[in-house]
Structure formats: structure tokens, C-alpha cells
VEXDREN-2710 file (C-alpha; in Angstrom, 1 decimal):
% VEXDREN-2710
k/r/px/py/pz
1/UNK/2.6/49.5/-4.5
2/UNK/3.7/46.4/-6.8
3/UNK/1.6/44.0/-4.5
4/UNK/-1.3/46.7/-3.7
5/UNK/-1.7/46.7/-7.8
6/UNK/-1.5/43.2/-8.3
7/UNK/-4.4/42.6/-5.7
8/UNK/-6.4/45.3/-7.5
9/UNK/-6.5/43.5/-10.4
10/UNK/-6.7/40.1/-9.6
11/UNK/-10.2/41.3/-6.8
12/UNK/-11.6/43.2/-10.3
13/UNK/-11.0/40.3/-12.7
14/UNK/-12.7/38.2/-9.7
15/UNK/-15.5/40.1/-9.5
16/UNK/-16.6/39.8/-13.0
17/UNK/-16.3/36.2/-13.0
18/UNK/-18.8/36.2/-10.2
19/UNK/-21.0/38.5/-12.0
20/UNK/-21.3/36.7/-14.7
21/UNK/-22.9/33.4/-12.5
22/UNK/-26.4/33.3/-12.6
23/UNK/-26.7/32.3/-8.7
24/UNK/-25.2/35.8/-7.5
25/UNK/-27.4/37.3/-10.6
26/UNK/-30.1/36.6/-8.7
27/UNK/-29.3/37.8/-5.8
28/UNK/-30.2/41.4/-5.8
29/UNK/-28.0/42.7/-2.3
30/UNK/-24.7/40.9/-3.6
31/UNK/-24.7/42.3/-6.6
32/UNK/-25.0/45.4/-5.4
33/UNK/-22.3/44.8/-3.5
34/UNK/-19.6/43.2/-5.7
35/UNK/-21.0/46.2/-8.2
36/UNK/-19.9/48.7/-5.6
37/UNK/-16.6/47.6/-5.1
38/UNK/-15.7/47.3/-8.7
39/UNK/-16.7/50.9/-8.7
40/UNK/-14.3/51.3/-6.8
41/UNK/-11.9/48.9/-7.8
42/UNK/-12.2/50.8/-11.2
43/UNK/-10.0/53.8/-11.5
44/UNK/-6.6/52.1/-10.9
45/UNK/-8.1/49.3/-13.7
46/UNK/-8.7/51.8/-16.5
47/UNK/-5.3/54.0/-15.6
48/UNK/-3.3/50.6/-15.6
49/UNK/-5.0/49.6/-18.6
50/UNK/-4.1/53.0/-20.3
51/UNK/-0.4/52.5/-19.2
52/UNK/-0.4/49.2/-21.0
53/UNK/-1.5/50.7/-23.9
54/UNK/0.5/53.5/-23.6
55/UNK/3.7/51.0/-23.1
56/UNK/3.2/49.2/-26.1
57/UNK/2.5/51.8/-28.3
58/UNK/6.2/53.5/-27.0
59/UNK/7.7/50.0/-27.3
60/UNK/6.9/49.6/-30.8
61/UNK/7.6/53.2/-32.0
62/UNK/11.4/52.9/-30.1
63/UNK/12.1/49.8/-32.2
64/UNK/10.7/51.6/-35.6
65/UNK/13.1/54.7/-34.6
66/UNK/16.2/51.6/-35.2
67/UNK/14.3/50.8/-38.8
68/UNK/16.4/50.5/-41.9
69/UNK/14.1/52.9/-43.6
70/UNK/15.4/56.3/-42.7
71/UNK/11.9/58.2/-43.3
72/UNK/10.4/55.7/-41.1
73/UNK/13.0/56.2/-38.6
74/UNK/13.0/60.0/-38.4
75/UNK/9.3/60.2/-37.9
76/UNK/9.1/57.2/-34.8
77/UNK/12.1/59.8/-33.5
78/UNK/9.5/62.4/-33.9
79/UNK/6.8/61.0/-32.1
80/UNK/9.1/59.4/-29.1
81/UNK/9.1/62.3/-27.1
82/UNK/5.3/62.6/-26.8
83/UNK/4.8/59.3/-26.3
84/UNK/7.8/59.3/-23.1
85/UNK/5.7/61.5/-21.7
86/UNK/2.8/60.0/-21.9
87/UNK/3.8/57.2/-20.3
88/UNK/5.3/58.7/-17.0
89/UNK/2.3/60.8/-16.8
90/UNK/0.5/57.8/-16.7
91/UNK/2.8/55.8/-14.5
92/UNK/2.0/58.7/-11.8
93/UNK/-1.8/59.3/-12.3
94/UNK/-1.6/55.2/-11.6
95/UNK/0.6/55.6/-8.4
96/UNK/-1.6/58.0/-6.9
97/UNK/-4.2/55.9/-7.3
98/UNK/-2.9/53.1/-5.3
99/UNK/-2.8/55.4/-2.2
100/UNK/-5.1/54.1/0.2
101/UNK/-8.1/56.9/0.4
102/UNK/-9.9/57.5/4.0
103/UNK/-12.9/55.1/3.5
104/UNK/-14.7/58.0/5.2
105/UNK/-14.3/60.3/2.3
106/UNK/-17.0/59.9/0.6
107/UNK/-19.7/60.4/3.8
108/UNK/-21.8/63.6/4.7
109/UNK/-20.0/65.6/7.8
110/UNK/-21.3/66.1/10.7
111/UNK/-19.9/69.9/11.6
112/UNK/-19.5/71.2/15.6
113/UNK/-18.5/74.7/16.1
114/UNK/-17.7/75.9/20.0
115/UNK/-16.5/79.2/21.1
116/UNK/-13.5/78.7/23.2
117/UNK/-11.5/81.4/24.8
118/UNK/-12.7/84.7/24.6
119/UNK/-16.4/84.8/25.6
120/UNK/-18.7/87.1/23.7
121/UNK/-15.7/87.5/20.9
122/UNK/-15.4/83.7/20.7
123/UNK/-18.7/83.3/19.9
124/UNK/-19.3/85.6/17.4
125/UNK/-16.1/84.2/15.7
126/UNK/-17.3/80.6/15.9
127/UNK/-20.7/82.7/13.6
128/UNK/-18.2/84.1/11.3
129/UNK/-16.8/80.0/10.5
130/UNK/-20.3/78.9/10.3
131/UNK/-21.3/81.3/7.5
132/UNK/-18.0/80.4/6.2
133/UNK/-18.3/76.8/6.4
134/UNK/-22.4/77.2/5.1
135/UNK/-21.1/80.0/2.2
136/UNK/-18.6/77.1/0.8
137/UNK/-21.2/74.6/1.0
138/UNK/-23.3/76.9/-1.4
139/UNK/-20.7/77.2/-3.3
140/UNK/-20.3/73.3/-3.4
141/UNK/-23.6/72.6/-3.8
142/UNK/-24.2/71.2/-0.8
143/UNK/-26.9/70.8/1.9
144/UNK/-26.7/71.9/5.3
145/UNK/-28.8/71.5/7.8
146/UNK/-28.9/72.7/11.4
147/UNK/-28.7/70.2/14.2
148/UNK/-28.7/72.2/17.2
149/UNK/-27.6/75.9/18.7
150/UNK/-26.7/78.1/21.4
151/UNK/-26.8/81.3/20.5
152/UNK/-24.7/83.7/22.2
153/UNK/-26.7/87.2/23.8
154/UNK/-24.0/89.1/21.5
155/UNK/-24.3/87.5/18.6
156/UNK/-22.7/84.4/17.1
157/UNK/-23.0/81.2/19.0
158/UNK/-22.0/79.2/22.1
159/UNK/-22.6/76.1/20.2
160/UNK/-23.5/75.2/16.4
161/UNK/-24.2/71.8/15.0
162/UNK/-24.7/71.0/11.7
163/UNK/-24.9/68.2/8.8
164/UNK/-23.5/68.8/5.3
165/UNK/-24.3/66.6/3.0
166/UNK/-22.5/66.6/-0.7
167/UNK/-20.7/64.6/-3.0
168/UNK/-17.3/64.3/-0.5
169/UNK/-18.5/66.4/2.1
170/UNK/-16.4/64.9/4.6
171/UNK/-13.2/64.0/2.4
172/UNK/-13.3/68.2/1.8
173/UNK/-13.6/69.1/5.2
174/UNK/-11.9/67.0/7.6
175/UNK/-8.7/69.2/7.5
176/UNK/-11.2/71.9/9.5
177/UNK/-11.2/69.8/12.8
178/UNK/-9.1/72.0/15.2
179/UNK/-8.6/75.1/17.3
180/UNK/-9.0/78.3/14.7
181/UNK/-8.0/81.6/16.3
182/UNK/-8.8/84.8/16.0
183/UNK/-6.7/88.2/16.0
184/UNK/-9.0/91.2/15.8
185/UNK/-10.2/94.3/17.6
186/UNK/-13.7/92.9/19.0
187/UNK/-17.1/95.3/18.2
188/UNK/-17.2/95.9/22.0
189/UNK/-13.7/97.3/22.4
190/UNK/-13.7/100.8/22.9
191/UNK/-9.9/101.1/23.2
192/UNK/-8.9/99.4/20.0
193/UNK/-7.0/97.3/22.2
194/UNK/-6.3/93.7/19.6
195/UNK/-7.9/90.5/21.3
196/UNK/-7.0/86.8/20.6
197/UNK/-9.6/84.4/20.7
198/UNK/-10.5/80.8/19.5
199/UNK/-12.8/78.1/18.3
200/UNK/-12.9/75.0/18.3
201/UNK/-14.1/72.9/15.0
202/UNK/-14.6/69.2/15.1
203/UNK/-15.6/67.4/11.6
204/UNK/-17.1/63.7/11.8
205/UNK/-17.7/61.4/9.5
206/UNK/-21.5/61.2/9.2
207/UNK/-22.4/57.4/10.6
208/UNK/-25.0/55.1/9.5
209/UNK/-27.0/52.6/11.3
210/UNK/-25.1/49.9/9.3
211/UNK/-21.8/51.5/11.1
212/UNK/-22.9/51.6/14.3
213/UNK/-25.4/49.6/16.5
214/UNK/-27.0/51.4/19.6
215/UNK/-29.2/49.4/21.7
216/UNK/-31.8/51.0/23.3
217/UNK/-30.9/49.9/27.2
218/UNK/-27.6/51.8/26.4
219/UNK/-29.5/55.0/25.5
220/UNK/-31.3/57.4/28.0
221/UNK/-34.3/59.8/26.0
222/UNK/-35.0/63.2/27.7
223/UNK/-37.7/65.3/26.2
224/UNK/-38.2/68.8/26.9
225/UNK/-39.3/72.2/26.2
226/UNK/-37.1/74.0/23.5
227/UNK/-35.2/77.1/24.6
228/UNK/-36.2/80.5/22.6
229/UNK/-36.6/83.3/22.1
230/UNK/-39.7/84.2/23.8
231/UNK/-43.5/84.8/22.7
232/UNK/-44.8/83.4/20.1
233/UNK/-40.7/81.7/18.8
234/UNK/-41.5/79.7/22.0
235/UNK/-42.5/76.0/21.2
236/UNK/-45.1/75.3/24.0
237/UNK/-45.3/71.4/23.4
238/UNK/-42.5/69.6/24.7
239/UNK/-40.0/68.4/21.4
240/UNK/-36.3/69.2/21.9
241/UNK/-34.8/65.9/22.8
242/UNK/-31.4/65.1/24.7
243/UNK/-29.8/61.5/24.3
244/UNK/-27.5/60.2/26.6
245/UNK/-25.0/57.4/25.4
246/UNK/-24.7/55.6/29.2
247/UNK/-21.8/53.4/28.3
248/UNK/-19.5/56.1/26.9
249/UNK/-21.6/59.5/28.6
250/UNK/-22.0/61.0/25.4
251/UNK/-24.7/63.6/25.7
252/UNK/-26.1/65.0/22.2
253/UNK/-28.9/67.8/22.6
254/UNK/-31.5/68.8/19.2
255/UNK/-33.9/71.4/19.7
256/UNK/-34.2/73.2/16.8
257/UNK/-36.9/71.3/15.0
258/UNK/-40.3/72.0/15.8
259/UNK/-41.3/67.8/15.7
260/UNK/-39.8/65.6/18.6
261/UNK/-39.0/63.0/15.8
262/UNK/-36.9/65.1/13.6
263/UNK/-35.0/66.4/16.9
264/UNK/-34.0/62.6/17.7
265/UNK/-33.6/61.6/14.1
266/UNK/-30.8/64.6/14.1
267/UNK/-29.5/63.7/17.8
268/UNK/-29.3/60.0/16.7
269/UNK/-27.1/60.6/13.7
270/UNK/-24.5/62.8/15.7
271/UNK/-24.2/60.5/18.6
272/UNK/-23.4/57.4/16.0
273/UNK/-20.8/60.0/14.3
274/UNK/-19.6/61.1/17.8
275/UNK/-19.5/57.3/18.7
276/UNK/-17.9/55.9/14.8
277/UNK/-15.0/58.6/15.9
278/UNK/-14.5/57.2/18.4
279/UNK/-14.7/53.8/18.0
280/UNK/-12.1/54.8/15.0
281/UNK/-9.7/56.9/17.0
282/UNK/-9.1/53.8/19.8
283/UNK/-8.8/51.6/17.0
284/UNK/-6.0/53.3/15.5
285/UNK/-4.6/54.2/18.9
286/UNK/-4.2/50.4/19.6
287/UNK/-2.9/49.4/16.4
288/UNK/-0.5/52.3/16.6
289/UNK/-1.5/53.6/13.1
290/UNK/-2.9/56.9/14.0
291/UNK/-3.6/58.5/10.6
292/UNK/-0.3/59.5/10.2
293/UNK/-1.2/60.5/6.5
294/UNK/-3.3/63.1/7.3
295/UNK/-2.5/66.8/7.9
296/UNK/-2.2/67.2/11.6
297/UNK/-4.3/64.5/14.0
298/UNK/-7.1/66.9/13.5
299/UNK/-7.9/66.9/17.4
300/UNK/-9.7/69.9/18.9
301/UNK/-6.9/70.5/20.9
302/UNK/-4.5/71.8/17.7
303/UNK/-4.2/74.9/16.9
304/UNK/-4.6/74.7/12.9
305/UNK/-5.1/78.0/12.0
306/UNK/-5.0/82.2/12.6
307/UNK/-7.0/85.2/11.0
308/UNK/-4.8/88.3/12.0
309/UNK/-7.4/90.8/10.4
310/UNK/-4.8/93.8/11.7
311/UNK/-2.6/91.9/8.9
312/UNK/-5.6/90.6/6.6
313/UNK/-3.8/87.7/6.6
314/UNK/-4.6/83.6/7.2
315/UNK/-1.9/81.5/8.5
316/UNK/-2.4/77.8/8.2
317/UNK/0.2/76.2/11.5
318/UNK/0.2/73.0/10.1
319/UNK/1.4/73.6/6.2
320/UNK/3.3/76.7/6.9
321/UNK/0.7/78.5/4.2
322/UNK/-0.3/82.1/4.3
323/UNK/-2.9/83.5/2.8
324/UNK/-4.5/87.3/2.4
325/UNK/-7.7/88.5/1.8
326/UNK/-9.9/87.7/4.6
327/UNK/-13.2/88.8/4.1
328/UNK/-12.7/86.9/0.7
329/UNK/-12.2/83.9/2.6
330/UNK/-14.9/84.5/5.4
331/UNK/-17.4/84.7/2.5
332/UNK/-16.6/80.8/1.6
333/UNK/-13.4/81.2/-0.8
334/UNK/-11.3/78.5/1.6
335/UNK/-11.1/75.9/-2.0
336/UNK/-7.2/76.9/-2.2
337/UNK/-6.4/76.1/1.8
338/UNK/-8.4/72.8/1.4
339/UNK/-7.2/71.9/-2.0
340/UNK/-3.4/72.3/-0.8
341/UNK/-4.3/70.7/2.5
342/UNK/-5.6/67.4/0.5
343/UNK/-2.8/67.4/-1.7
344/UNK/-0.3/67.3/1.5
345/UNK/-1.7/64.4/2.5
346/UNK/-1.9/63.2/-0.5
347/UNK/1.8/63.4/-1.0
348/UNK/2.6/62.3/3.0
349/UNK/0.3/59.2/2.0
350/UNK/2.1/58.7/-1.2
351/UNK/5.9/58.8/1.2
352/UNK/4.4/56.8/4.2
353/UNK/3.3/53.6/0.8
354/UNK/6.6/54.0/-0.5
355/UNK/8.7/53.2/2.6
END
């Protein structure tokens, strides 16, 4: 932490030096970038420099609660144990700060919803996290925006991909990727018999061109007639576009814009999230420093979570939290599960820098 801090401030003090010459002045993109990363260089500057302060002020009031003046004296005593505290609040606002942060955090998420086990149940569950995903993006003021379906003949959906983009879209919802389950009796049961049935939930860091590079002999374009449903919902010019990554097989399908462009715009900025995940994930796996600061490897194949409506109760697997009050937290009101899920990390993060 002691080293981490050090380079902190020695990188900011640099970077104003080299502000401050007129030959990166002129240069417009530099600039930019050096004022970027001060940006972020910034909050662990202004807490360390409030600690300072915050340390002096405490060092001089200790050594006037010693003064010969016994008036003096009394009132330094007075103010010491304000000032104590003060101090180690700071001193842990600025060791928090030094955590490393996902440099992801801050990108729009690309969002893909799958029923899994359970058929026509599945998919109407994997509608039901949708709306619950797109009623907390409302909430959050943020923008979502439909990549691509498959709906499901009962309702729901077979597939749903979508972009949300917002102020830490990605940071907020990362925690979601996973397998969510489902305990309920199913619309279509005449018994009342209880079914089990999941989802799958993958979140990716939305990836810019700057992130990843696709040349165009490694991608295969299909065009073709968009799926719907019938008369005049049918698009009779050919638009919906399927890409095909050939040196990884990644196959990423838009239809659901009406312009062939804005199909492969979409499809283009799922395959480089699909391919920046896992460019990230073999990176990681070869270093050996799978994100071990994160709740749970968020891989699709971990269960993260259950909604037991015969209990009205959410159980997250990977915290040990439970939670009641489901249709509350259908309608969007997840901010509690995420919040505590960030704060675990957080605090795993905070152990792993410490050891």
C-alpha cells in the first residue's frame, strides 16, 4: 500500500510538471491523455492531502494539550477526540482508495440473458431478469438498448441481448454474470407441482475499437431476412446480419433493427466485448491471477443465485445473503444485493493488498 501510494504521488506530481511544458501544451491528444490519468490519479491525491492536514492539525493540538497554561490545555484535550477521529477516518477513506479498481468499471455492459433448464419456464424467467435488469437501469438512469432476441412461443425469451450504457454500468453489474435459478409453480402447471429452473446471465465489459482490432479476413458477414412475427412486423428487405469471428468461431446474430448498418454496428460491439473477455480471461488464466478479488469468477457456469417465490425469498450462494420481497426486487429494487456484493470485493481486494 506504502509503495502503491508513493507511486501515486510521485506519477501526479509528474504529470503536472509535464503539463506545464509548452511542447505537450500543444499537443492536443497527450494532454488529453496525461489529463485523464490525473483524473484518476486524483482521489487518493486530495484524501492523502486531507490526512496531512488532518495530521498536523492533531500533532499540534496533542502538544498544546501538554501547555503550561491550564485553559489552553483543557480545551486542546477537548478537541483531541474529534480530531483522533478524524484522522483514522481518513487514514481508511485513503486505504480504500489504494485498492486497485477493475479498469473495466467504468464501461457500458454488454448484458446476455439465456434460458437454461426448464424450457418454456426458463424462458419466461430469463423475461422476468430482463425487466429486472431494464427496471434498475431506469432507475439508474441508464440507457438500454436491445441487441438481438429470441422470443420464446410462451412468453419470455430464448435469448436477450442488450447494451446498457450509464455512468458505471459495468462496475454495477458485473456481479450478475452467472446461473440464476428459479423456484416457482410455472403458469402452465395445473398440478401446483413447484419447478426449478435457470438462466444464465453473462455481463461484458462493453469494448471499443481502441481495445480490440478485428481485421476483416478474420470476419465472415451473413445478411439475411429478419425473423418475425408475420404480416406486416415482417421486414421484407434483407437487414439482420450474423458475424462470424473465424479465428475464435464466435458467432454474434442482430436482427432487431430495421437498417442492416445498425444490425452490424450492434453485432460488431458484442463480438469485440465477447472477444475483450476473452482475451482478458486467458490473460489472467496464464498469469495465474484470476480475479480473485471479485465475488465468485462470475462464469456462466455458477450458480449465484435463487428466487424461492413459495418462500418469497432471494438467496445470494456466493455471500450467504438472503433477502425477501420478491416482486419488490423483480421490479428493479436489486441496489442492496449489488451494493453488498461490491463492498465484498471491496473488502477481499482490500485483504488480497494487504498480504
Amino acid at each position: 500500500m506504502a509503495d502503491r501510494l508513493q507511486f501515486i504521488l510521485e506519477r501526479n506530481s509528474e504529470i503536472e510538471d509535464l503539463l506545464a511544458m509548452s511542447d505537450v501544451v500543444s499537443n492536443v491528444e497527450r494532454v488529453n491523455q496525461l489529463a485523464k490519468e490525473r483524473a484518476e490519479l486524483q482521489p487518493v491525491v486530495i484524501i492523502h492531502q486531507k490526512l496531512q492536514e488532518a495530521q498536523r492539525v492533531l500533532s499540534e493540538t496533542q502538544t498544546l494539550s501538554s501547555d503550561g497554561d491550564r485553559e489552553i490545555a483543557e480545551m486542546a484535550n477537548l478537541e483531541l477526540p474529534d480530531l483522533l477521529q478524524k484522522v483514522e477516518s481518513l487514514q481508511s477513506e485513503l486505504t480504500y482508495a489504494l485498492v486497485p479498481v477493475d479498469p473495466n468499471d467504468k464501461k457500458n455492459a454488454i448484458v446476455e440473458i439465456r434460458g437454461a433448464t426448464g424450457g418454456d419456464e426458463a424462458a419466461i424467467f430469463a423475461g422476468d431478469l430482463y425487466r429486472m435488469y431494464a427496471r434498475f437501469a431506469q432507475k439508474s438512469n441508464w440507457k438500454i438498448d436491445v441487441v438481438n432476441t429470441s422470443e420464446s412461443e410462451q412468453g419470455g425469451f430464448k435469448e436477450i441481448i442488450f447494451e446498457v450504457s450509464g455512468q458505471d454500468a459495468y462496475k454495477y453489474l458485473k456481479h450478475e454474470s452467472g446461473v440464476h435459478r428459479v423456484q416457482r409453480v410455472p403458469a402452465t402447471e395445473t398440478q401446483g407441482r413447484i419447478h426449478t429452473s435457470t438462466a444464465t446471465v453473462a455481463v461484458l465489459p462493453e469494448a471499443e475499437e481502441v481495445d480490440i482490432e478485428i481485421k476483416d479476413n478474420e470476419l465472415r458477414i451473413d445478411i439475411f431476412h429478419s425473423g418475425g412475427a408475420g404480416g406486416q412486423n415482417v421486414n421484407k428487405v434483407a437487414t439482420a446480419v450474423r458475424l462470424v469471428h473465424l479465428p475464435t468461431g464466435i458467432v454474434v446474430t442482430c436482427q432487431d433493427e430495421r437498417s442492416q448498418l445498425k444490425n452490424k454496428t450492434k453485432a460488431m460491439t458484442v463480438l469485440r466485448s465477447r472477444l475483450l473477455e476473452k482475451e482478458t480471461r486467458e490473460a489472467s488464466e496464464q498469469t495465474g491471477a484470476l480475479r480473485k478479488s471479485q465475488v465468485g469468477k462470475g462464469e456462466r457456469s455458477e450458480k449465484v443465485r435463487t428466487y424461492n417465490f413459495p418462500q418469497d425469498r432471494l438467496t445470494d450462494h456466493r455471500i450467504g445473503l438472503t433477502m425477501h420481497g420478491l416482486d419488490g426486487i423483480l421490479a428493479g429494487e436489486i441496489d442492496g444485493i449489488i451494493e453488498t456484493l461490491i463492498q465484498k470485493e471491496l473488502a477481499r481486494a482490500l485483504e488480497e493488498s494487504s498480504l
